[in-house]
N, CA, C and O atoms as a GROMACS GRO file, in nm:
protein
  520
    1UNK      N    1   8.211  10.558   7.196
    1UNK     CA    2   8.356  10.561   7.209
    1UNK      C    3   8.394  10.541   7.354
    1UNK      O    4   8.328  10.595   7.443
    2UNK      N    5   8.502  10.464   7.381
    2UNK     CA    6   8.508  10.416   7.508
    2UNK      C    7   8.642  10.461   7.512
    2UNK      O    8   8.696  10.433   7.406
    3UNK      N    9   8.739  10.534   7.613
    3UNK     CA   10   8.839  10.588   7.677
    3UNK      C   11   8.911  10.510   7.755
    3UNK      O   12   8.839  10.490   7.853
    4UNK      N   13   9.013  10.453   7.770
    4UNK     CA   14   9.078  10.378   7.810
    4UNK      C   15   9.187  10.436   7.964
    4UNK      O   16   9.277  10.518   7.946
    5UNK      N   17   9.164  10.388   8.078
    5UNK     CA   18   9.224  10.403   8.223
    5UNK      C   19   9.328  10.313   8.233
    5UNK      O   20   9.301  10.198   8.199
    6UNK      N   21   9.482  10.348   8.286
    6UNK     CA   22   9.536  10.289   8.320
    6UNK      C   23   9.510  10.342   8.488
    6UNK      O   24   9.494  10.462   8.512
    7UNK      N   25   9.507  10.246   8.586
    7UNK     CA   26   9.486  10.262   8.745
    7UNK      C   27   9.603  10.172   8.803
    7UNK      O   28   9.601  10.050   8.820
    8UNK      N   29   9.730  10.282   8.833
    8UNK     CA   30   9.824  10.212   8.887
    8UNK      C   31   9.761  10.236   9.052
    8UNK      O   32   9.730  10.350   9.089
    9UNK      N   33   9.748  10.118   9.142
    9UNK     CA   34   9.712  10.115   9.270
    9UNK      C   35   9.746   9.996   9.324
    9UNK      O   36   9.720   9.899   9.253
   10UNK      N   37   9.802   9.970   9.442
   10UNK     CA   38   9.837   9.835   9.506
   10UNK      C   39   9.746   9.768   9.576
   10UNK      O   40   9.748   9.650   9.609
   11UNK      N   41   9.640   9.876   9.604
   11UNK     CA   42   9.606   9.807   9.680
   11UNK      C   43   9.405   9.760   9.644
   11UNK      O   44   9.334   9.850   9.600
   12UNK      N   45   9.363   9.659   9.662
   12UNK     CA   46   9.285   9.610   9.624
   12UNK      C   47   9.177   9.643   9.604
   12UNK      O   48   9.124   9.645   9.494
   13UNK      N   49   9.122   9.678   9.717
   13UNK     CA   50   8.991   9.727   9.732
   13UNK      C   51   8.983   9.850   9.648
   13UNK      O   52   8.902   9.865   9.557
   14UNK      N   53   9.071   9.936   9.683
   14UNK     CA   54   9.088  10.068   9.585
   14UNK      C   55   9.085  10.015   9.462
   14UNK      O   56   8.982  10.049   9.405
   15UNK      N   57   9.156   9.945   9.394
   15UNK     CA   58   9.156   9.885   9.253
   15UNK      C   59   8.995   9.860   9.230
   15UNK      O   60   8.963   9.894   9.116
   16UNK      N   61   8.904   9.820   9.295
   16UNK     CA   62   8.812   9.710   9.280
   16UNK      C   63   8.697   9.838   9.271
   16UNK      O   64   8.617   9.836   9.178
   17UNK      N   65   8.693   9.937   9.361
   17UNK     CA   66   8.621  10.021   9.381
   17UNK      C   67   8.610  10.115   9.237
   17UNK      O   68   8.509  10.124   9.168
   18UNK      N   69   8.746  10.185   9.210
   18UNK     CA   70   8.797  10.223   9.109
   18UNK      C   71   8.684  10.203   8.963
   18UNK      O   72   8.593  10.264   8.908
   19UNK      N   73   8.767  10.067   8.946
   19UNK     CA   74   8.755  10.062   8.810
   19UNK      C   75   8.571  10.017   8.800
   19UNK      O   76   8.496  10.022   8.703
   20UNK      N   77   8.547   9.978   8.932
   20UNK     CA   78   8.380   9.979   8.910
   20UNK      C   79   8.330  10.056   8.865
   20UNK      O   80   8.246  10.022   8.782
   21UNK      N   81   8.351  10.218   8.894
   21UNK     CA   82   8.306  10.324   8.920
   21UNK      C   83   8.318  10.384   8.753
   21UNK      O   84   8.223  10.422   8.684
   22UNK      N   85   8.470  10.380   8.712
   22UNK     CA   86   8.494  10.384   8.588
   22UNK      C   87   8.446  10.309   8.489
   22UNK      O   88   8.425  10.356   8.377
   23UNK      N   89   8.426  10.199   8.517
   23UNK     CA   90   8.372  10.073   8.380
   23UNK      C   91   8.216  10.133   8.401
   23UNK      O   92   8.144  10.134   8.301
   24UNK      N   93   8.175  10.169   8.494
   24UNK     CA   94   8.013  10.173   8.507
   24UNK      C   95   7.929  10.322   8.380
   24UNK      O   96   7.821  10.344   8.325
   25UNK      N   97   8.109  10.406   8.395
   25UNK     CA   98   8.079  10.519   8.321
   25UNK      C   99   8.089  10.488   8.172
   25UNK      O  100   8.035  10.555   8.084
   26UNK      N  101   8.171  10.371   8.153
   26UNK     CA  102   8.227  10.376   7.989
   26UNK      C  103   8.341  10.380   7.948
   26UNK      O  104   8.372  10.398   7.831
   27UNK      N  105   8.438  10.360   8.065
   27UNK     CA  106   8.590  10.328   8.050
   27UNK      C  107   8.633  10.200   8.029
   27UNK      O  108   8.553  10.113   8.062
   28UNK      N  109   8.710  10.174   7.995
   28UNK     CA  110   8.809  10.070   7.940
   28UNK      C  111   8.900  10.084   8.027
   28UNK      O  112   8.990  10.162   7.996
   29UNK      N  113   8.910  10.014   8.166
   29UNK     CA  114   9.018  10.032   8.272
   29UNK      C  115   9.134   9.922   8.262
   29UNK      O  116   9.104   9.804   8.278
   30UNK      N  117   9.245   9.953   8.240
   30UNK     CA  118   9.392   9.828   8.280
   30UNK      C  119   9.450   9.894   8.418
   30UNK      O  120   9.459  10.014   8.443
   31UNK      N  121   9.483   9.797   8.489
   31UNK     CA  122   9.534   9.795   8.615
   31UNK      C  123   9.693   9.729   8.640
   31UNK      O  124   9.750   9.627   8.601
   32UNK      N  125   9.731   9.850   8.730
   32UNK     CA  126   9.854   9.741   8.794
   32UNK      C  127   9.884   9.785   8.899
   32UNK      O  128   9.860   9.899   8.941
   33UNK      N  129   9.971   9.646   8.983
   33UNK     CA  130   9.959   9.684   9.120
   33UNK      C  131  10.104   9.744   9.195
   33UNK      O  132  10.142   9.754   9.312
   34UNK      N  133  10.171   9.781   9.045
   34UNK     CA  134  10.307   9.880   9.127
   34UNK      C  135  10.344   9.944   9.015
   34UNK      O  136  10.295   9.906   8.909
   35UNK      N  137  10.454  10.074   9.018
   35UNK     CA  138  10.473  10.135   8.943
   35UNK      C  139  10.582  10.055   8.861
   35UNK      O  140  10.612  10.137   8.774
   36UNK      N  141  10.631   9.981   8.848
   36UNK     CA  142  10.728   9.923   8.741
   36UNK      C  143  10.624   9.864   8.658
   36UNK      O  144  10.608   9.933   8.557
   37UNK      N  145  10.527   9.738   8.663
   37UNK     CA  146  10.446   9.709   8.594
   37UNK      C  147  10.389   9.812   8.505
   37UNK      O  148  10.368   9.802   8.384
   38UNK      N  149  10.360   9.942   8.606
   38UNK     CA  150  10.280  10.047   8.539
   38UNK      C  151  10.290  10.160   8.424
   38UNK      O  152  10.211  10.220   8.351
   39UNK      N  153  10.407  10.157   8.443
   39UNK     CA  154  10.497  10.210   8.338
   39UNK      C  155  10.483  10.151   8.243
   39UNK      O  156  10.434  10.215   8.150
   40UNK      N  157  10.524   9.980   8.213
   40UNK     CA  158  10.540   9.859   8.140
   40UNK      C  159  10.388   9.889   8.069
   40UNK      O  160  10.370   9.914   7.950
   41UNK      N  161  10.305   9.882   8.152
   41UNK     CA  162  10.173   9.857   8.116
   41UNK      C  163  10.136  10.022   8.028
   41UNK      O  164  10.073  10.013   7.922
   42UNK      N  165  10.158  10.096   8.054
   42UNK     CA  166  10.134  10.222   7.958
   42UNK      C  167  10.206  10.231   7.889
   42UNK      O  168  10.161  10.312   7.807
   43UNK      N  169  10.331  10.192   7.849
   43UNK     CA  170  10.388  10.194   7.745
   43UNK      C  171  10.359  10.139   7.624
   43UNK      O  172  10.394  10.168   7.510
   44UNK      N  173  10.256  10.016   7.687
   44UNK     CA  174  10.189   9.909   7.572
   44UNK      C  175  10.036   9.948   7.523
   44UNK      O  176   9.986   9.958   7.411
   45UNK      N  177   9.991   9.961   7.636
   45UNK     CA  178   9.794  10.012   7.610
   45UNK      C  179   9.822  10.193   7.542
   45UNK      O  180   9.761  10.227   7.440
   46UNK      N  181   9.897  10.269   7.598
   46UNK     CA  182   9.885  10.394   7.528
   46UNK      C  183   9.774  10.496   7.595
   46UNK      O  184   9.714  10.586   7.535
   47UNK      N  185   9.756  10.452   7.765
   47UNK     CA  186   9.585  10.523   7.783
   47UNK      C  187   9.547  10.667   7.798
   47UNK      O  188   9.626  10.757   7.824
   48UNK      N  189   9.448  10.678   7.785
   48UNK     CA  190   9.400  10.803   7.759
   48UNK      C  191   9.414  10.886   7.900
   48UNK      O  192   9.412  11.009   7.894
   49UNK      N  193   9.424  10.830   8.008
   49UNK     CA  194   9.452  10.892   8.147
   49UNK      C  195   9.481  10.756   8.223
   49UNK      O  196   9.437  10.641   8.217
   50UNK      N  197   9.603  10.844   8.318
   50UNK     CA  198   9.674  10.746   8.402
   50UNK      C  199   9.633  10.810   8.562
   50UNK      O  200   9.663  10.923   8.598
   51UNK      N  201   9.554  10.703   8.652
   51UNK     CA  202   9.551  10.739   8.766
   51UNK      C  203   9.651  10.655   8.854
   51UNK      O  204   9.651  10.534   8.875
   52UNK      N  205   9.714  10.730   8.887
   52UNK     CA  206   9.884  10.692   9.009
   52UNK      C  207   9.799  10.706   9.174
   52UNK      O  208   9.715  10.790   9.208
   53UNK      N  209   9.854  10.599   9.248
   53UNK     CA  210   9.845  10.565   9.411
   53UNK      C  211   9.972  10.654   9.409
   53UNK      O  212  10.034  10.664   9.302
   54UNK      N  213  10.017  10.720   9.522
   54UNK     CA  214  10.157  10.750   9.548
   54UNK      C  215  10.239  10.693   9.621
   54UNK      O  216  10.355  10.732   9.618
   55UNK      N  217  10.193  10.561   9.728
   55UNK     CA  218  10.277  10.492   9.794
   55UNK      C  219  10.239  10.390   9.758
   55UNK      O  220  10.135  10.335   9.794
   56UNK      N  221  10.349  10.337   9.653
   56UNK     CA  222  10.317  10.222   9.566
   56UNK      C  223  10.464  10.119   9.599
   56UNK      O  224  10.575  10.166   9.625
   57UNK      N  225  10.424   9.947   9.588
   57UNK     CA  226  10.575   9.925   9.570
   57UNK      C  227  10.636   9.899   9.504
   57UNK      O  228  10.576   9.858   9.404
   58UNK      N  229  10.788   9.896   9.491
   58UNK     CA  230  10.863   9.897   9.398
   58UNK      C  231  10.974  10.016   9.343
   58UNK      O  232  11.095  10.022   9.325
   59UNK      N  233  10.824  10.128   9.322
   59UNK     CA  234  10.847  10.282   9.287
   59UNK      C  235  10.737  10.358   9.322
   59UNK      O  236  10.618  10.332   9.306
   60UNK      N  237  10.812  10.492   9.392
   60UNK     CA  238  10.672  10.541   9.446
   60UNK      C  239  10.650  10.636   9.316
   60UNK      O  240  10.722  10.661   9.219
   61UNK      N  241  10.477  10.692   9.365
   61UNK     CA  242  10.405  10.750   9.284
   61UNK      C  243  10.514  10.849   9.190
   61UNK      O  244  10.526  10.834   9.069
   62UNK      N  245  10.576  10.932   9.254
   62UNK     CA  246  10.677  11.042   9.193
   62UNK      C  247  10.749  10.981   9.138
   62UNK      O  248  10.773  11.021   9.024
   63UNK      N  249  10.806  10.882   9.174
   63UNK     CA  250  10.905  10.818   9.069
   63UNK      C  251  10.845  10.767   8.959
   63UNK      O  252  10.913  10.718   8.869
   64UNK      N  253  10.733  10.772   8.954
   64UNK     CA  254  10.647  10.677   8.850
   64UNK      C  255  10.636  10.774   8.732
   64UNK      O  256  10.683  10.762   8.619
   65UNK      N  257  10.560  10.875   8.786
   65UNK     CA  258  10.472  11.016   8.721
   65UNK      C  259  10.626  11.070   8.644
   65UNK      O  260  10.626  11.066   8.521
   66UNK      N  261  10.729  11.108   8.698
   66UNK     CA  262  10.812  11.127   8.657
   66UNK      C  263  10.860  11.055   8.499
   66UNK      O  264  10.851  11.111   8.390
   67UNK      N  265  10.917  10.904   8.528
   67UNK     CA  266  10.969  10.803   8.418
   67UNK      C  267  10.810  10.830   8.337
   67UNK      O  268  10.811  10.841   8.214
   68UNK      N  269  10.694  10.839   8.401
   68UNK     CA  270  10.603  10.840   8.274
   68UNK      C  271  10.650  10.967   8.171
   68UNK      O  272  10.671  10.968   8.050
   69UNK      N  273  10.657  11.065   8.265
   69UNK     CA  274  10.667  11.181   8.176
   69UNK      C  275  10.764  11.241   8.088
   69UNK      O  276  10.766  11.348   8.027
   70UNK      N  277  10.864  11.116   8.099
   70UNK     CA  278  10.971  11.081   8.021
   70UNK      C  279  10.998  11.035   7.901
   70UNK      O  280  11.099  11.044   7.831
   71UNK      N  281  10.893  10.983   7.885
   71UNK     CA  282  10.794  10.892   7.737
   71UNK      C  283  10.742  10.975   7.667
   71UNK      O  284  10.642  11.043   7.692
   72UNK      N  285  10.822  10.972   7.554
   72UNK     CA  286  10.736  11.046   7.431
   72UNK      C  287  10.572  11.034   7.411
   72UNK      O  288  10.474  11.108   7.408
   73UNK      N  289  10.600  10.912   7.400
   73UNK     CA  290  10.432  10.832   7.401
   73UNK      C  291  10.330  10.914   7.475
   73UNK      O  292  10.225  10.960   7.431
   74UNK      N  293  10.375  10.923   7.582
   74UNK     CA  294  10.274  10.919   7.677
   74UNK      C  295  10.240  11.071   7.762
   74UNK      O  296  10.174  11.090   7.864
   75UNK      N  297  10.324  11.180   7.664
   75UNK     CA  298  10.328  11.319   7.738
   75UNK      C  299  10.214  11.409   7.751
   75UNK      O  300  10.191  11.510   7.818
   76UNK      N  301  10.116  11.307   7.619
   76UNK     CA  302   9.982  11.397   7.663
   76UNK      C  303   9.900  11.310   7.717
   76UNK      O  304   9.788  11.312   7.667
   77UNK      N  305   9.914  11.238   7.795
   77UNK     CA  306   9.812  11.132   7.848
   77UNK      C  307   9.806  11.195   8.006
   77UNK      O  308   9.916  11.199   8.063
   78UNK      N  309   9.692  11.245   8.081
   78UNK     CA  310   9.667  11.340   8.217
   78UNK      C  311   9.711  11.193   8.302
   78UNK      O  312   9.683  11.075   8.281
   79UNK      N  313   9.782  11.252   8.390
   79UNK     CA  314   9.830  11.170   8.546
   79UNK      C  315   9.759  11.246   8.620
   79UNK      O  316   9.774  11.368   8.627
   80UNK      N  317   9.634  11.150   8.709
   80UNK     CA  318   9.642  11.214   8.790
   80UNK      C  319   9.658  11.142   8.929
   80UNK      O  320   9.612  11.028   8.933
   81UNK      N  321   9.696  11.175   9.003
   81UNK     CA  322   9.730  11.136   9.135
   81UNK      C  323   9.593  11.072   9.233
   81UNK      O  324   9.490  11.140   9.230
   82UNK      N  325   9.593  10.979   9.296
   82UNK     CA  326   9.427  10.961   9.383
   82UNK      C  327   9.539  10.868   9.499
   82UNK      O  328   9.576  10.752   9.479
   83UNK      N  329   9.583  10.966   9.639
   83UNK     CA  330   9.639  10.936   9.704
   83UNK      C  331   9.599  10.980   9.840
   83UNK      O  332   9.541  11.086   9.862
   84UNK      N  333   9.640  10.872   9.951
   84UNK     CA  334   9.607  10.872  10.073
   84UNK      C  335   9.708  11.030  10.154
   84UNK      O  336   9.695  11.083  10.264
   85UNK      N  337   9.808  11.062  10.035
   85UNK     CA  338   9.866  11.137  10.103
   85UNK      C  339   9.834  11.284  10.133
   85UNK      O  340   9.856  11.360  10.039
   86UNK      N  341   9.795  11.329  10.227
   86UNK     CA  342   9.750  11.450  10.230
   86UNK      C  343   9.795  11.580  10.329
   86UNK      O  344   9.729  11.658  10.397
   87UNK      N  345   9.897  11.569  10.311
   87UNK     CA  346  10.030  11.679  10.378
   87UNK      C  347   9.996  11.805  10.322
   87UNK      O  348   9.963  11.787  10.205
   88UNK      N  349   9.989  11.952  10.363
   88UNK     CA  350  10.045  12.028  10.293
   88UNK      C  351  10.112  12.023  10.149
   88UNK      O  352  10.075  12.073  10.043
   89UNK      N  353  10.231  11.940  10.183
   89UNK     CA  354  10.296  11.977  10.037
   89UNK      C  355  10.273  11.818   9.938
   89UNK      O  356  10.351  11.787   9.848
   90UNK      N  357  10.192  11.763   9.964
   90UNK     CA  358  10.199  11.615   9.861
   90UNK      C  359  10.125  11.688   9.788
   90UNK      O  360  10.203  11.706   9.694
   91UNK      N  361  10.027  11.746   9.760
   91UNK     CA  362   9.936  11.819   9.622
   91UNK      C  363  10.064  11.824   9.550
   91UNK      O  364  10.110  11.745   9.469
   92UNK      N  365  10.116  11.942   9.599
   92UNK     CA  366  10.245  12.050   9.523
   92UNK      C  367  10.334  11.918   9.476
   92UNK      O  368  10.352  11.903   9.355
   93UNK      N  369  10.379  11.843   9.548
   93UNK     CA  370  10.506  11.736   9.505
   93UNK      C  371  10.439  11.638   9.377
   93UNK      O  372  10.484  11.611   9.266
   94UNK      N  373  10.352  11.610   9.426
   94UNK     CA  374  10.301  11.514   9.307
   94UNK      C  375  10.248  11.583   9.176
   94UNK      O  376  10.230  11.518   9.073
   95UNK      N  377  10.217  11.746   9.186
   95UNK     CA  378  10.216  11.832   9.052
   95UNK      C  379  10.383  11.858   8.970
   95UNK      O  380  10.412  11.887   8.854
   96UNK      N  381  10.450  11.835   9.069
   96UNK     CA  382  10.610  11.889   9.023
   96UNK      C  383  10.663  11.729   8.968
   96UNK      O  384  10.739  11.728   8.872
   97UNK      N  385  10.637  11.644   9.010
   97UNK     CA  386  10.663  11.527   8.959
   97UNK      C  387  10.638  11.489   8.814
   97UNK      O  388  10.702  11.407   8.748
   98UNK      N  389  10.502  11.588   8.765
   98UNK     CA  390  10.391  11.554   8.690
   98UNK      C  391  10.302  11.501   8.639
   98UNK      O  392  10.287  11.464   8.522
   99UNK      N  393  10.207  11.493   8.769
   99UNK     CA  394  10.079  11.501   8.782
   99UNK      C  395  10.002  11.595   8.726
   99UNK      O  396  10.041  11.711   8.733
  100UNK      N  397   9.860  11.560   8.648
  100UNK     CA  398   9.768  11.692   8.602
  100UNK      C  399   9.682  11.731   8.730
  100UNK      O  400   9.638  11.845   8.744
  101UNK      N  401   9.664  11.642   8.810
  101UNK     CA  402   9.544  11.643   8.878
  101UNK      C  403   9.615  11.587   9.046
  101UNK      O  404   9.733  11.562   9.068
  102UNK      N  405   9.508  11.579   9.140
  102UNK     CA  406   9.541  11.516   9.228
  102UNK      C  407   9.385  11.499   9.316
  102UNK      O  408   9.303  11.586   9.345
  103UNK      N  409   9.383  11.387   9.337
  103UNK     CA  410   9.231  11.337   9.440
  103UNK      C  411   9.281  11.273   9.536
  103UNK      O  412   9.358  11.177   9.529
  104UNK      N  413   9.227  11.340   9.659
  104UNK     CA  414   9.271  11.260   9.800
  104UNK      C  415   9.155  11.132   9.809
  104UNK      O  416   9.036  11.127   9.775
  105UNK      N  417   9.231  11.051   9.858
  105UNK     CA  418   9.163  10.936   9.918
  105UNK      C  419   9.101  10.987  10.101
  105UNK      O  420   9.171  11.054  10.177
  106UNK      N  421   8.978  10.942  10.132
  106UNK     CA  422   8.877  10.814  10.046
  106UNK      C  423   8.860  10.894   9.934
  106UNK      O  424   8.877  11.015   9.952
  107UNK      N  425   8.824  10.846   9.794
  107UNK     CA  426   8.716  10.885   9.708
  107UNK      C  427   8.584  10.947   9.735
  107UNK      O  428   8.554  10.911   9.848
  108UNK      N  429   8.502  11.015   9.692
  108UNK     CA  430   8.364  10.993   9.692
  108UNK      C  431   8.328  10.934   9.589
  108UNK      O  432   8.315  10.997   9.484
  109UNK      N  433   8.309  10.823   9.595
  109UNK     CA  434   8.232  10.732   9.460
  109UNK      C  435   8.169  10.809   9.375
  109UNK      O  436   8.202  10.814   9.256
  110UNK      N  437   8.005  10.922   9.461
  110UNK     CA  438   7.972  11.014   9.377
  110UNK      C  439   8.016  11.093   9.261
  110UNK      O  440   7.964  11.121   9.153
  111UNK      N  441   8.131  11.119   9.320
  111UNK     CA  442   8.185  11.260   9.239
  111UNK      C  443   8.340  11.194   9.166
  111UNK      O  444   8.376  11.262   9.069
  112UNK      N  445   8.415  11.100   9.191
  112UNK     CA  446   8.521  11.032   9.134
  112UNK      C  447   8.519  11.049   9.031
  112UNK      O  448   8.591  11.140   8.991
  113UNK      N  449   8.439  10.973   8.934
  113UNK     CA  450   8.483  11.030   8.777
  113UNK      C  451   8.465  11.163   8.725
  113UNK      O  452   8.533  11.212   8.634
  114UNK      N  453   8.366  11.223   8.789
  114UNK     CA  454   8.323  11.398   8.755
  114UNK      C  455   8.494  11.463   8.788
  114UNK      O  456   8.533  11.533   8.695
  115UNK      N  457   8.579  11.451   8.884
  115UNK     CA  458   8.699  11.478   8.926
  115UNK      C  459   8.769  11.464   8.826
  115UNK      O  460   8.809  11.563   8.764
  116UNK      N  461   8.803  11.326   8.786
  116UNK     CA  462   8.886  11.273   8.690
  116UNK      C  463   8.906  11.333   8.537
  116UNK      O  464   9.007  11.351   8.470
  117UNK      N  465   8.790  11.352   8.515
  117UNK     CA  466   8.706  11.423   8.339
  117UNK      C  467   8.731  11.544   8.377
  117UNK      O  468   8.750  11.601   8.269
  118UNK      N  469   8.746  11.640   8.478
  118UNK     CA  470   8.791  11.806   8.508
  118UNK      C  471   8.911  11.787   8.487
  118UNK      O  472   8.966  11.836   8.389
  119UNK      N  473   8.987  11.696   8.595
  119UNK     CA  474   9.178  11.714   8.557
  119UNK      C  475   9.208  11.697   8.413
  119UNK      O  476   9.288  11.770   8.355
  120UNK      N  477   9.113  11.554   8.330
  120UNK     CA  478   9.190  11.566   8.217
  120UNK      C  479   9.150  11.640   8.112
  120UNK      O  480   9.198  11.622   8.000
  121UNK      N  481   9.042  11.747   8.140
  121UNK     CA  482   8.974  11.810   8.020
  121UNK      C  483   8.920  11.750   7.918
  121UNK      O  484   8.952  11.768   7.800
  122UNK      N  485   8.802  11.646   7.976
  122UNK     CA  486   8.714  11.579   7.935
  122UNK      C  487   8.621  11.620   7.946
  122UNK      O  488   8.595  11.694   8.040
  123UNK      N  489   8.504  11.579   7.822
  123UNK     CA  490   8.373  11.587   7.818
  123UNK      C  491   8.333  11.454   7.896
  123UNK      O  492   8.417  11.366   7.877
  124UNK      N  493   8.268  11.431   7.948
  124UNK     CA  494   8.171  11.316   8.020
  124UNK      C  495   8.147  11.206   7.858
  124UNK      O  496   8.111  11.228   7.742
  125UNK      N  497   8.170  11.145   7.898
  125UNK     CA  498   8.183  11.038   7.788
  125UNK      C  499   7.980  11.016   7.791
  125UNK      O  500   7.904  11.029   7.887
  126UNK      N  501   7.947  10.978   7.636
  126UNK     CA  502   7.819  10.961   7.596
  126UNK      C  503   7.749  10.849   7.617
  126UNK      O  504   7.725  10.772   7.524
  127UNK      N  505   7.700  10.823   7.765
  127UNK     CA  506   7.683  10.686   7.844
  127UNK      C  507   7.548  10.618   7.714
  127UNK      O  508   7.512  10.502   7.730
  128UNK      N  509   7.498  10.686   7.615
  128UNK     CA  510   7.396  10.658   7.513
  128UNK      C  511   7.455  10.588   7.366
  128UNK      O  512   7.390  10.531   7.278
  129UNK      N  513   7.554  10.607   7.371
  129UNK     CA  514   7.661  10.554   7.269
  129UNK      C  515   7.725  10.484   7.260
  129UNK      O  516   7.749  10.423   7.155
  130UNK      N  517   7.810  10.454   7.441
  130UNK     CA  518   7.857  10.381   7.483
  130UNK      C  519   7.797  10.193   7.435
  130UNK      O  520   7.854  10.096   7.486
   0.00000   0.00000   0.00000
């Protein structure tokens, strides 16, 4: 069984890194590179977890996490945040927005999806099944 990622991120390399890391585990990753698309784009795929950039263009991360959480569809699907922003209060803002989770950038490649599967209260997907 394969789990499906939406990875709203603008920016490339992050995208590229990302969904490597994820497809390598057994995800089914869709991408987009701003939050209007991203919205658009989960409204249609339905995914099982949404990872949000927070300085995105168009609409930032909060504005995003927000209109997501606005969607019937999509109220149990975990947001979690994987942002460069790391203030004091961006954890807290991007949980009040609603976010499940939040991962500062850089990543550790290592540990990235182990992160991801804690916020959304996942089992580690069955890389033998896959």
């Amino acid at each position: 069984m394969s789990r499906s990622v939406l990875l709203i991120e603008d920016n490339h390399q992050n995208r590229y890194l990302a969904t490597f890391l994820l497809e390598k585990r057994g995800y089914k990753v869709w991408t987009a590179a701003d939050g209007r698309h991203g919205i658009q784009l989960a409204q249609a795929i339905l995914p099982d977890i949404i990872l949000l950039d927070i300085q995105l263009p168009v609409m930032d991360g909060h504005a995003v996490a927000r209109a997501l959480r606005a969607i019937d569809s999509l109220r149990a699907s975990p947001i979690i945040a994987v942002t460069s922003h790391a203030m004091v209060h961006d954890r807290e803002r991007a949980l009040a927005a609603g976010c499940d989770g939040y991962i500062e950038k850089p990543i550790d490649p290592e540990t990235f999806v182990d992160e991801i599967e804690r916020f959304a209260g996942f089992a580690p997907i069955d890389r033998a099944a896959s």
